[in-house]
VOBA-1610 file (N, C-alpha, C; in pm, whole numbers, padded with zeros to 5 digits, always signed):
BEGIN
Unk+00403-15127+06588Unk+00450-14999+06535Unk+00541-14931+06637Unk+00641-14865+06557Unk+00776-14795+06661Unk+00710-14688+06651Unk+00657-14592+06749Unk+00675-14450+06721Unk+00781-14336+06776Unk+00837-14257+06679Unk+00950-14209+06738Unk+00904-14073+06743Unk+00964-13955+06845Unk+00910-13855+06829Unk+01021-13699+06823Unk+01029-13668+06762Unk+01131-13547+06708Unk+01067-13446+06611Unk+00958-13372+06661Unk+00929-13287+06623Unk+01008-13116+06606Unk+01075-13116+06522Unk+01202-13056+06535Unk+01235-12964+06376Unk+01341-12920+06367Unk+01387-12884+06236Unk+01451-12983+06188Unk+01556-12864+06086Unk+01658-13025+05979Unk+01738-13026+06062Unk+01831-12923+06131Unk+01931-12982+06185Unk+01925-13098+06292Unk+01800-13108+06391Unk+01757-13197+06492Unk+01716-13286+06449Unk+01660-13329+06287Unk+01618-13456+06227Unk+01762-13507+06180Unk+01892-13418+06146Unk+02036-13491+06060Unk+02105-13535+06188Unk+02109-13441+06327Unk+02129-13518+06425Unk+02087-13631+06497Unk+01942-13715+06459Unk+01899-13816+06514Unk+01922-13912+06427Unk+02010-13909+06312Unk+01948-14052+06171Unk+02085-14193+06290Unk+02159-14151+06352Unk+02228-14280+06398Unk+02128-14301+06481Unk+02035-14230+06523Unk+01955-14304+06628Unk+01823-14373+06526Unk+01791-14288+06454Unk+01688-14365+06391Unk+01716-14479+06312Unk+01817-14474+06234Unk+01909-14583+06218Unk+01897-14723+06285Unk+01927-14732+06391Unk+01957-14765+06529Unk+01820-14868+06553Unk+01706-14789+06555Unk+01555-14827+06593Unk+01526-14903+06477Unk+01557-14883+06337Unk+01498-14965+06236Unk+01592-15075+06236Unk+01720-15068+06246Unk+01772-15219+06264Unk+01720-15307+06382Unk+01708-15241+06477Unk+01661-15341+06632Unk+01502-15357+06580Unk+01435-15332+06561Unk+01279-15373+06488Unk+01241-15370+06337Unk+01299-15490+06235Unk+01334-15489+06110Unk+01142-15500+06076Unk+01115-15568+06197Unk+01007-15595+06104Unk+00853-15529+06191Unk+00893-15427+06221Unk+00812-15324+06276Unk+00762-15156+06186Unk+00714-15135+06181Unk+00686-15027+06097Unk+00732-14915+06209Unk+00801-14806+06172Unk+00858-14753+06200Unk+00796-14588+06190Unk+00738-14520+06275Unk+00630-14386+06251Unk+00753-14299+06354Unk+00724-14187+06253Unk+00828-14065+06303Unk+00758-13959+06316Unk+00705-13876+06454Unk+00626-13774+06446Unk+00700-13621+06427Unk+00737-13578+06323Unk+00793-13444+06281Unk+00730-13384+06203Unk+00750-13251+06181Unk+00688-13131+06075Unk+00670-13194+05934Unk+00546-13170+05892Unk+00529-13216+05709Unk+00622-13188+05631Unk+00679-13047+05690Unk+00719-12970+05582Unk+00839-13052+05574Unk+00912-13128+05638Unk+01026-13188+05684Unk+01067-13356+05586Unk+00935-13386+05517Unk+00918-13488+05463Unk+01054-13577+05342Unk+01052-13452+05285Unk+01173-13474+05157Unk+01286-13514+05247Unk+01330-13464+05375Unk+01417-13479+05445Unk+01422-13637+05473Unk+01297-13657+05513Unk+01256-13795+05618Unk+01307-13898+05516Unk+01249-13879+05370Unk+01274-13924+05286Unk+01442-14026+05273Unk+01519-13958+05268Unk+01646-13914+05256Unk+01700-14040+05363Unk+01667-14059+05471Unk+01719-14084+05599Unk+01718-14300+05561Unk+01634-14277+05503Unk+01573-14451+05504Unk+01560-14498+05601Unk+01495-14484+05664Unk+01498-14542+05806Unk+01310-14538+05853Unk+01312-14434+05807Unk+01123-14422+05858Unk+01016-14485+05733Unk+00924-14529+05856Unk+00818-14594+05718Unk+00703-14451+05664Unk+00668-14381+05783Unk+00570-14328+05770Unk+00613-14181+05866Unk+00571-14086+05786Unk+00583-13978+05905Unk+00471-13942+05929Unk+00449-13876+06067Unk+00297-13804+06156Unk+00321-13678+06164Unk+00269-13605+06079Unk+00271-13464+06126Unk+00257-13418+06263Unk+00367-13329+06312Unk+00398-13302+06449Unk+00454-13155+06468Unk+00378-13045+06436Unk+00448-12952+06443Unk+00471-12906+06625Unk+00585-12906+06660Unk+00615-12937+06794Unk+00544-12987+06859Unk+00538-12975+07025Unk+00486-13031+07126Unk+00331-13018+07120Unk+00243-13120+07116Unk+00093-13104+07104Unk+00036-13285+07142Unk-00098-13280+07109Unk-00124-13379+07127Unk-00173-13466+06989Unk-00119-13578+06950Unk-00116-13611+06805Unk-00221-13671+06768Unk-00246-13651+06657Unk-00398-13775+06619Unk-00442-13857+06652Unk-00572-13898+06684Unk-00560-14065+06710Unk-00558-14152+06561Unk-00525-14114+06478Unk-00512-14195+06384Unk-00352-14271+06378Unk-00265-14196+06464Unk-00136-14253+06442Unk-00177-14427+06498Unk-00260-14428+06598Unk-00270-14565+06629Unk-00168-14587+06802Unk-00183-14718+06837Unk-00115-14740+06978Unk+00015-14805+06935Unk+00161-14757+06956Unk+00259-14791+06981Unk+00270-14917+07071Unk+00369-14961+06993Unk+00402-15121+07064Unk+00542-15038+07168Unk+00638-14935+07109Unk+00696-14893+07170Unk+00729-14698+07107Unk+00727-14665+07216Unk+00724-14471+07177Unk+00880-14411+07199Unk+00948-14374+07122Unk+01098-14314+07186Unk+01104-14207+07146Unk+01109-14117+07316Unk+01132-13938+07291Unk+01277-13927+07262Unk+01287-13885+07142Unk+01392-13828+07043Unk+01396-13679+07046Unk+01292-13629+07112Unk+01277-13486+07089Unk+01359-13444+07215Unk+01316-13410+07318Unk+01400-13344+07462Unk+01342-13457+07608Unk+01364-13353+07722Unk+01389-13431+07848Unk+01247-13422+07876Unk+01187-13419+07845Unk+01026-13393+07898Unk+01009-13297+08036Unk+00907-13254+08051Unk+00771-13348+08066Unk+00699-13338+07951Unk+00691-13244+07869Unk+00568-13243+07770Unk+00569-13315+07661Unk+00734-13384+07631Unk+00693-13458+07490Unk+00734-13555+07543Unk+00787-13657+07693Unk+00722-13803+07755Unk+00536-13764+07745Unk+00483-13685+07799Unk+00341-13674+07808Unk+00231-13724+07658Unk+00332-13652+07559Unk+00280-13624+07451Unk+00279-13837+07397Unk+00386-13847+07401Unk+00399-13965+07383Unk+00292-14111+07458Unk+00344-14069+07625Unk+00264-14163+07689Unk+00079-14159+07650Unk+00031-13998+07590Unk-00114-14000+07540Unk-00123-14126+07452Unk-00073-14139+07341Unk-00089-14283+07263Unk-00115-14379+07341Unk-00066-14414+07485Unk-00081-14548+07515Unk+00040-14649+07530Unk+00158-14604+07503Unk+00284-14741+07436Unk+00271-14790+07525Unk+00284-14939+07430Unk+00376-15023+07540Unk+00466-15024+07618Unk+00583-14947+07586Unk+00670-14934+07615Unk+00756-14807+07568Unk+00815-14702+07686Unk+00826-14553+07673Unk+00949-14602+07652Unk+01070-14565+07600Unk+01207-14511+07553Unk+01279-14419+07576Unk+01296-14347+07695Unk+01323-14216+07702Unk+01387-14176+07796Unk+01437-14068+07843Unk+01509-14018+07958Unk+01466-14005+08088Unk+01532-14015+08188Unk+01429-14040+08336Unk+01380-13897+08330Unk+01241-13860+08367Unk+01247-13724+08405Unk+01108-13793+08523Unk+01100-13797+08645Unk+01030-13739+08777Unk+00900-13682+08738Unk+00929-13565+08660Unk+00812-13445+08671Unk+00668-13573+08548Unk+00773-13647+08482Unk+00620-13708+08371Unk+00601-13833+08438Unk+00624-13898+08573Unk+00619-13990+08625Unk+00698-14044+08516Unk+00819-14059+08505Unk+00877-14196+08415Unk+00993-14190+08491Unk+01050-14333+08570Unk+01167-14298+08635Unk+01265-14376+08563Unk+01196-14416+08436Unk+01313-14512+08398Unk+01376-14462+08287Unk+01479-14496+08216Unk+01615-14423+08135Unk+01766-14374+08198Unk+01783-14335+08140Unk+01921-14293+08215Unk+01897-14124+08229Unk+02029-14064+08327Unk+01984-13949+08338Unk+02041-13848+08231Unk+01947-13712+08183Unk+01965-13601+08133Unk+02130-13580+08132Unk+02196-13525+08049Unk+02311-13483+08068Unk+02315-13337+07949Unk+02282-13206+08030Unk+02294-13121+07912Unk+02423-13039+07847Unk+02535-13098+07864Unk+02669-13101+07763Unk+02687-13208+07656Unk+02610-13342+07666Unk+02601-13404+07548Unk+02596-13334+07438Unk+02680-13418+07303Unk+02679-13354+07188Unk+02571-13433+07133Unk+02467-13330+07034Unk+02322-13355+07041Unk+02267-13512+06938Unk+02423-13592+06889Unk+02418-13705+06844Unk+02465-13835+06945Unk+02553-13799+06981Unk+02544-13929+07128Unk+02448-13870+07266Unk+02374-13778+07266Unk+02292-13792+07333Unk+02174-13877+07338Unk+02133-13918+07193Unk+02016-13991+07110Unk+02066-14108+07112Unk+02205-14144+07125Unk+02291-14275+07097Unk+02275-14311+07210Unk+02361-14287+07338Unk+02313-14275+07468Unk+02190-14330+07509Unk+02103-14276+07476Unk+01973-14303+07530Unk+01914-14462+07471Unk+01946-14449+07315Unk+01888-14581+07303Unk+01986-14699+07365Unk+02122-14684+07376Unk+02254-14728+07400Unk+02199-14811+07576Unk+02112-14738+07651Unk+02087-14763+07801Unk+01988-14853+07799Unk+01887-14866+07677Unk+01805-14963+07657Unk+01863-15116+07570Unk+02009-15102+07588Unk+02031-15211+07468Unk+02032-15218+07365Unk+02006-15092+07304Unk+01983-15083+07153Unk+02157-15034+07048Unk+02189-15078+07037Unk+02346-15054+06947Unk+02309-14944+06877Unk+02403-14830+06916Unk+02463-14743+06792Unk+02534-14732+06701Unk+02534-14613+06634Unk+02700-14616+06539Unk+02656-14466+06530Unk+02713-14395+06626Unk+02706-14212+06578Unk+02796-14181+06481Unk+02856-14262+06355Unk+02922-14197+06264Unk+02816-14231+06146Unk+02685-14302+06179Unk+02646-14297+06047Unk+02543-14177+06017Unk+02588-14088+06010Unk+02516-13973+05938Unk+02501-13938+05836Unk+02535-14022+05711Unk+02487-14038+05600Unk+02369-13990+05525Unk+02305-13902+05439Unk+02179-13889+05394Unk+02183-13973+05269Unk+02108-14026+05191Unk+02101-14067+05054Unk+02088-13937+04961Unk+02230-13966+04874Unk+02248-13837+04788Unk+02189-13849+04623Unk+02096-13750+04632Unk+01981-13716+04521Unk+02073-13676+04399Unk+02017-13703+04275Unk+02103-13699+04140Unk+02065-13521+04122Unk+02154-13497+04050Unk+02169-13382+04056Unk+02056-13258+03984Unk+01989-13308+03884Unk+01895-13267+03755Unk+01931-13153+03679Unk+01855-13053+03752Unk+01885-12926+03660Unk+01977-12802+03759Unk+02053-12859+03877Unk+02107-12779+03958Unk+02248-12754+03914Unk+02266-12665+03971Unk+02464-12662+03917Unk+02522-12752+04006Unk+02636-12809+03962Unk+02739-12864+04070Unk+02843-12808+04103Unk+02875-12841+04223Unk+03053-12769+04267Unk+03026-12637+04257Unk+02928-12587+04322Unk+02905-12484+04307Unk+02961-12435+04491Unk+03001-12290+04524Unk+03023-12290+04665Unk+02888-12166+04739Unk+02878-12276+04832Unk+02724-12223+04909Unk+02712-12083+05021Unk+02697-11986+04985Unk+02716-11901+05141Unk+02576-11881+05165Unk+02540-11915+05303Unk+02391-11904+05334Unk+02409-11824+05455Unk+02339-11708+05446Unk+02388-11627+05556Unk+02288-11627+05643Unk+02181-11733+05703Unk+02062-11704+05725Unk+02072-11757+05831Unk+01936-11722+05958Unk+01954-11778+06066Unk+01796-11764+06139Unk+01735-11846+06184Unk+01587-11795+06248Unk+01594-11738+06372Unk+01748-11787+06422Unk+01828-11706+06588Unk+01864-11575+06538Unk+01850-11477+06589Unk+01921-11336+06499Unk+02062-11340+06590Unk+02116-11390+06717Unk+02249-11402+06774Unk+02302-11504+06711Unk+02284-11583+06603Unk+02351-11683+06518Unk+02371-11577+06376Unk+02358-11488+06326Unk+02350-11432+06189Unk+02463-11332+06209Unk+02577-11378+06135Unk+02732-11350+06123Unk+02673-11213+06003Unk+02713-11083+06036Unk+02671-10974+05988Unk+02690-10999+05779Unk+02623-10926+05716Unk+02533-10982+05573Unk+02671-10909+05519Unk+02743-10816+05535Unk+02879-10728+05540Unk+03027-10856+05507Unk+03009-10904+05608Unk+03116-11011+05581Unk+03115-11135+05504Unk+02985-11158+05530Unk+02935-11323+05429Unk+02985-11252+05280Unk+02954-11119+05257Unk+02970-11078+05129Unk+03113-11055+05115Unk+03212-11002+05225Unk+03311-10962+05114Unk+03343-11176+05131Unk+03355-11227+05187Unk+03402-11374+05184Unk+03324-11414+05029Unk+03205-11361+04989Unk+03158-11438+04907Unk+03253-11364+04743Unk+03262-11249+04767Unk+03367-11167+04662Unk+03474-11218+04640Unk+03602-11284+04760Unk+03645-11308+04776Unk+03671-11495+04716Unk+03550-11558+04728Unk+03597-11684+04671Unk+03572-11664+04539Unk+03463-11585+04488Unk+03421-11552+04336Unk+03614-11501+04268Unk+03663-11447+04345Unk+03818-11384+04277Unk+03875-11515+04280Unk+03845-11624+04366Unk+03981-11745+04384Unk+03914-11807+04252Unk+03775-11811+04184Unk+03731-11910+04109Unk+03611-12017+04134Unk+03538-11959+04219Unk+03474-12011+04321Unk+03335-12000+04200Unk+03218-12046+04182Unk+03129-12032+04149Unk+03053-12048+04315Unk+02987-11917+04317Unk+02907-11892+04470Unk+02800-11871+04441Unk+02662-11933+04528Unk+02554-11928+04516Unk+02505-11874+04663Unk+02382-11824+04660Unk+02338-11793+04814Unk+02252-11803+04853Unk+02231-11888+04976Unk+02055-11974+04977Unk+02015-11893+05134Unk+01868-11973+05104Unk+01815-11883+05199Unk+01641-11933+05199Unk+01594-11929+05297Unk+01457-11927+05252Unk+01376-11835+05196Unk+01260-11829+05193Unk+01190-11729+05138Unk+01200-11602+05224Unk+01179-11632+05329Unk+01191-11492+05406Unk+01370-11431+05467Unk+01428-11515+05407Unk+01572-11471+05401Unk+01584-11425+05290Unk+01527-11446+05166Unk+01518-11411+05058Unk+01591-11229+05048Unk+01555-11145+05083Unk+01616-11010+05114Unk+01761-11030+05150Unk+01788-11073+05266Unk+01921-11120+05317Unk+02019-11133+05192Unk+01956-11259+05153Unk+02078-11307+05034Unk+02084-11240+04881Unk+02003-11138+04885Unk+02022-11057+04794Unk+02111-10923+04810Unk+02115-10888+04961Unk+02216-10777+04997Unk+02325-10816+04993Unk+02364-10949+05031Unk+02462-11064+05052Unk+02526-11056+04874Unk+02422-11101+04829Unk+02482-11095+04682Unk+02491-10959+04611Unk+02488-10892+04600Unk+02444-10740+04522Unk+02631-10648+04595Unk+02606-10702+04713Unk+02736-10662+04773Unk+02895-10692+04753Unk+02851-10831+04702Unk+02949-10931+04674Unk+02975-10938+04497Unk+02875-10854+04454Unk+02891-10790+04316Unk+02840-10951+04226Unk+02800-11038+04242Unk+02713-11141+04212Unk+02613-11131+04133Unk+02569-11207+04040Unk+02472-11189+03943Unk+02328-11241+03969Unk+02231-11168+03992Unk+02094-11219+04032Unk+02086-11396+04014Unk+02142-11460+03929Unk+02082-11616+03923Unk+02174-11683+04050Unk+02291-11606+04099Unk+02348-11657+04199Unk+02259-11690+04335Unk+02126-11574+04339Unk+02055-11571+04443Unk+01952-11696+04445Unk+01938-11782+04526Unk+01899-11898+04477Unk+01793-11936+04662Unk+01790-11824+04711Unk+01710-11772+04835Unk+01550-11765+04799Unk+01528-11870+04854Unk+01349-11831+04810Unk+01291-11972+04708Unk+01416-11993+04628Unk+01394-12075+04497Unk+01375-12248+04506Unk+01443-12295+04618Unk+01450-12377+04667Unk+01364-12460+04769Unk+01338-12569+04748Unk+01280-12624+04844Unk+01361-12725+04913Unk+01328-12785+05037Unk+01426-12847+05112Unk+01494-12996+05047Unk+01425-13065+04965Unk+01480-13126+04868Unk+01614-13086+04791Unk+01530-12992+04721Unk+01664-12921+04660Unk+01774-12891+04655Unk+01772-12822+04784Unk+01892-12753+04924Unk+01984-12860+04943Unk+01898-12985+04978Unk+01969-13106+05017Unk+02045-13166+04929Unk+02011-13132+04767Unk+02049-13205+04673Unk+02181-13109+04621Unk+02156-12968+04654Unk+02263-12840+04601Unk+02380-12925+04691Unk+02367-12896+04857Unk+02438-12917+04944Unk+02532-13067+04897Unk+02465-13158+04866Unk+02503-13297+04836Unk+02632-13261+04701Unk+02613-13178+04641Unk+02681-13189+04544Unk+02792-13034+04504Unk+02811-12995+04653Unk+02890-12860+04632Unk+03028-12841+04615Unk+03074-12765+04642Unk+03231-12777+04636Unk+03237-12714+04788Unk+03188-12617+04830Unk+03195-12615+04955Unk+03085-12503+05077Unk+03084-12535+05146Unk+02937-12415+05224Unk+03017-12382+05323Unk+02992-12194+05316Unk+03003-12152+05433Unk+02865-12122+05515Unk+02837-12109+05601Unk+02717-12077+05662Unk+02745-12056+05833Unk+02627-12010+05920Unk+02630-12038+06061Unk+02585-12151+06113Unk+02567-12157+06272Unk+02534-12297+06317Unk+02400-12276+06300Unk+02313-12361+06148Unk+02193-12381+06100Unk+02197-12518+06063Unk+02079-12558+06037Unk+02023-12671+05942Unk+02092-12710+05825Unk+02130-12604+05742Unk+02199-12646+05625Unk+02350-12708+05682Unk+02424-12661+05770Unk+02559-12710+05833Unk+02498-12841+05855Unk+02415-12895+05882Unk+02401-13052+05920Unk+02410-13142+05761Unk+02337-13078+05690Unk+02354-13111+05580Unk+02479-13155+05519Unk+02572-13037+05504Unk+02718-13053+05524Unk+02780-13158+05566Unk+02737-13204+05685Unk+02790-13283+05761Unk+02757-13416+05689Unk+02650-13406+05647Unk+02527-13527+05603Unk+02578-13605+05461Unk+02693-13493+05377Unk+02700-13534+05270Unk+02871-13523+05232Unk+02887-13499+05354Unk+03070-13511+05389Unk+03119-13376+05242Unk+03015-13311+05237Unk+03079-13186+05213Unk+03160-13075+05274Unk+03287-13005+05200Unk+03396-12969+05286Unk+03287-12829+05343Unk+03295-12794+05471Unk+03241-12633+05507Unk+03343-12560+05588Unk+03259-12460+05607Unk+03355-12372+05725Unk+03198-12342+05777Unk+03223-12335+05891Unk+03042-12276+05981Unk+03141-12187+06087Unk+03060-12106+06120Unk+03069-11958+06195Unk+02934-12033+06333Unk+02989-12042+06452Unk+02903-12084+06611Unk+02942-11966+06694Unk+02838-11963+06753Unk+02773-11839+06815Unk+02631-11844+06841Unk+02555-11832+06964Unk+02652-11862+07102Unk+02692-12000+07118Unk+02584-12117+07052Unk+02617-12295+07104Unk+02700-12290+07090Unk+02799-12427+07188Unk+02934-12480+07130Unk+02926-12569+07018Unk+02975-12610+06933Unk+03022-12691+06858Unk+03046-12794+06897Unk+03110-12799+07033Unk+03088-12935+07070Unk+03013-13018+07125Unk+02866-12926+07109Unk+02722-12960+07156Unk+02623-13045+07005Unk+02712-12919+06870Unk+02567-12898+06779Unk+02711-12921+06617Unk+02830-12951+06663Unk+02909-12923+06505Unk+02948-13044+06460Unk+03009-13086+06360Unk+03034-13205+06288Unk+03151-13273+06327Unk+03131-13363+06322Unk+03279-13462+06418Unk+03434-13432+06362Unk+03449-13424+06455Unk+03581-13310+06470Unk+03711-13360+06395Unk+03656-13517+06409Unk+03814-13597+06325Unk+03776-13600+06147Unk+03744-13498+06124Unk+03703-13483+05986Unk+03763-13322+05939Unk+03864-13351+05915Unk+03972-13216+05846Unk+03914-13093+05762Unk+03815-13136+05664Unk+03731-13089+05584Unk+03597-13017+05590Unk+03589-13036+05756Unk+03487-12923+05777Unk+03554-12872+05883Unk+03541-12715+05886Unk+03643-12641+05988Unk+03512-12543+06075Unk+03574-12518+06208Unk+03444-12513+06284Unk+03483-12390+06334Unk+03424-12189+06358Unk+03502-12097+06401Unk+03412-12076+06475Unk+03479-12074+06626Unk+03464-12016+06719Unk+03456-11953+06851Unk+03429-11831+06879Unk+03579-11758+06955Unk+03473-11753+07116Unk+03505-11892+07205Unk+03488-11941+07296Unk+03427-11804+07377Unk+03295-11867+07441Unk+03239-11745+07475Unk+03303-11698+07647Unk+03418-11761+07706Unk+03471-11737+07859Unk+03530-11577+07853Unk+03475-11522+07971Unk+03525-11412+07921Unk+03482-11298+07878Unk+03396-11353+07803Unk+03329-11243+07736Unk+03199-11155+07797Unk+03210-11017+07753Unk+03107-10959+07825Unk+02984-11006+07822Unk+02913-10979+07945Unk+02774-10989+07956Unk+02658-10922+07830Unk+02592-11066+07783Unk+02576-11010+07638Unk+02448-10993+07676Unk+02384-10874+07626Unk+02194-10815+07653Unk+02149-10860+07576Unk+02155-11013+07505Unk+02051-11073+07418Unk+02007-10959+07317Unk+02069-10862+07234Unk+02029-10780+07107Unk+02107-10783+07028Unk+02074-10858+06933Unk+02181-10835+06768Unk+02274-10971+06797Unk+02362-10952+06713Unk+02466-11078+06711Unk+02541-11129+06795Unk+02578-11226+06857Unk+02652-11276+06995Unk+02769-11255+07002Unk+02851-11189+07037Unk+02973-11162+07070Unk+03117-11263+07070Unk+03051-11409+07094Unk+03131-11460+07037Unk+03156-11504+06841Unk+03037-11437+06811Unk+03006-11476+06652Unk+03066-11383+06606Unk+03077-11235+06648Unk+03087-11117+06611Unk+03253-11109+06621Unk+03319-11177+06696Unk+03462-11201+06704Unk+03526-11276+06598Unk+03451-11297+06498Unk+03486-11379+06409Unk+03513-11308+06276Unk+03637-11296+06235Unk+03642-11181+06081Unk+03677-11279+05964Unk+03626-11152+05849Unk+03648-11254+05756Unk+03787-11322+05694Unk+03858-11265+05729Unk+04014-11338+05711Unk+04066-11430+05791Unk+03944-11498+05908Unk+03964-11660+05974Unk+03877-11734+05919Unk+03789-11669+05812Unk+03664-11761+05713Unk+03758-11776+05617Unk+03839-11712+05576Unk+03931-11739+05431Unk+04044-11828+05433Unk+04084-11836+05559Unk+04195-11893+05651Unk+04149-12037+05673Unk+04043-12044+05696Unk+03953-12176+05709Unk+03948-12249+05541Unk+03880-12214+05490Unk+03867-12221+05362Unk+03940-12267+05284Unk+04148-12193+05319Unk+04238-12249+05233Unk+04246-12355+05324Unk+04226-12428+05438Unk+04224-12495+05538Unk+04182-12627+05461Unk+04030-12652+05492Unk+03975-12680+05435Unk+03944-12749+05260Unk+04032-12668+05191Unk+04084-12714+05083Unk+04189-12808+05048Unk+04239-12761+05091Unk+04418-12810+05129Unk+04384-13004+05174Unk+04255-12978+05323Unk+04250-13123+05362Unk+04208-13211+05228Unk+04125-13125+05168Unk+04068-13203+05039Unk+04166-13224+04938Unk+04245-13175+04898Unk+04372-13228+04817Unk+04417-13336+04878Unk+04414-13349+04981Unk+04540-13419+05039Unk+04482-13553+05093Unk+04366-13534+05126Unk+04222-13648+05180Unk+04176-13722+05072Unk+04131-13662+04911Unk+04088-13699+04823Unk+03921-13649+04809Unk+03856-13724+04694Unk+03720-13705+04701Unk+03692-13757+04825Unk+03572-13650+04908Unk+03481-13679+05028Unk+03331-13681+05005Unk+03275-13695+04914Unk+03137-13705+04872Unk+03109-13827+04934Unk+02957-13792+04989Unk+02896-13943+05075Unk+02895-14025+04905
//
């Protein structure tokens, strides 16, 4: 048994699938255990790559029912606590980054400007294991009773210095509703409020609000089949990425060239206003480089963005 460990959100599970990828081709005939959040499952689903997932809500110590690894690969960070978490099982054989502090001197070293998909590539890449960081692919779910081509503004963020003010997502969302846009606005349950000020503002009709209604399946399946998402640097932007849907994402404070979608791809446009320079920010309210961002370089993006898609053709995974 492979056990891999990325106890994480969606965006940190859409950033690892070339690596997980990666692990199920080099051990075809190994069962393949992925320790991440339950709630995360529909996702895992999606990826084809895992046999079994272990509930892992972050760093802890995991069941003994997962069993002893023939080999353990920290997918999650630099350790010490999730090499630790791992080496508790027993593996045969650890996978992971050198870190000193968990006694493991072997891997290659930490590098924290890696972009957070060839970092995972990288790592298995030092053990011999072949990548391909362009396959970020999800398997795209049939559509059922959802709308299609519908355009996504999710104004939500669990960072409150990632949440591009609820003021602008709306007039942008007014704004594509005038070009012809059918706009929807997601959100979780406890964003749920959010995307109703978002919509109510944007003069939108309650079924547009689609915050709360959704489960991560769903999301994945809306996203898979949109015409286009704006959002911040969240989980759903990976998605985006996941289903070669066109976006525009709003970053603040990460770079983009840590956490955004590969850049030689015309159709997703990436804003943001480089944080050098900028004042010393007191960690309250929105990040200053996010906050530099108006809505007439989201609209600007957008005809951007469109334009590549005329001219690119259909981009649906």
């Amino acid at each position: 048994m492979i056990l891999v460990l990325r106890a994480l959100g969606v965006g940190d599970l859409a950033t690892a699938v070339p690596a997980l990828r990666a692990l199920r081709r080099a051990h075809p005939g190994r069962e393949l255990a992925l320790a991440a959040p339950a709630w995360l499952t529909p996702l895992v689903d999606l990826v084809r790559a895992v046999d079994r997932l272990v509930p892992a809500d972050g760093l802890g110590r995991l069941d003994q029912s997962v069993g002893r690894p023939e080999v353990a690969v920290n997918l999650h960070g630099r350790g010490p606590q999730s090499h630790r978490m791992l080496t508790a099982t027993r593996p045969g054989r650890l996978l992971a980054f050198a870190n000193p502090d968990a006694d493991h001197h072997d891997g290659p070293p930490w590098r924290p400007d890696d972009h957070e998909v060839d970092r995972w590539c990288r790592l298995l890449a030092w053990y011999g294991i072949p990548t391909d960081r362009t396959d970020l692919t999800l398997t795209r779910p049939p559509l059922g009773t959802l709308p299609a081509e519908v355009s996504v503004v999710h104004p939500g963020s669990k960072i409150p210095a990632k949440r591009w003010p609820a003021e602008r997502f709306a007039a942008v969302a007014r704004h594509l509703t005038a070009a012809g846009h059918r706009v929807v606005v997601t959100g979780n349950a406890a964003e749920a409020p959010l995307a109703r000020r978002v919509a109510h503002l944007a003069g939108l009709p309650d079924d547009a609000i689609l915050a709360g209604r959704t489960d991560l399946h769903h999301l994945a399946t809306l996203v898979a089949h949109a015409r286009l998402l704006v959002s911040g640097d969240t989980g759903i932007a990976h998605l985006a990425t996941a289903y070669r849907t066109p976006s525009v994402l709003l970053f603040g404070p990460a770079s983009p060239a840590q956490w955004g979608p590969p850049p030689d791809r015309a159709y997703h446009r990436v804003l943001w206003a480089d944080g050098h320079g900028w004042p010393r920010w007191d960690g309250v309210g929105i990040h200053p480089t996010l906050a530099a961002v108006g809505v007439d370089d989201v609209l600007a993006a957008v005809d951007e963005v469109e334009q590549a898609v005329r001219t690119t053709g259909a981009v649906a995974a």
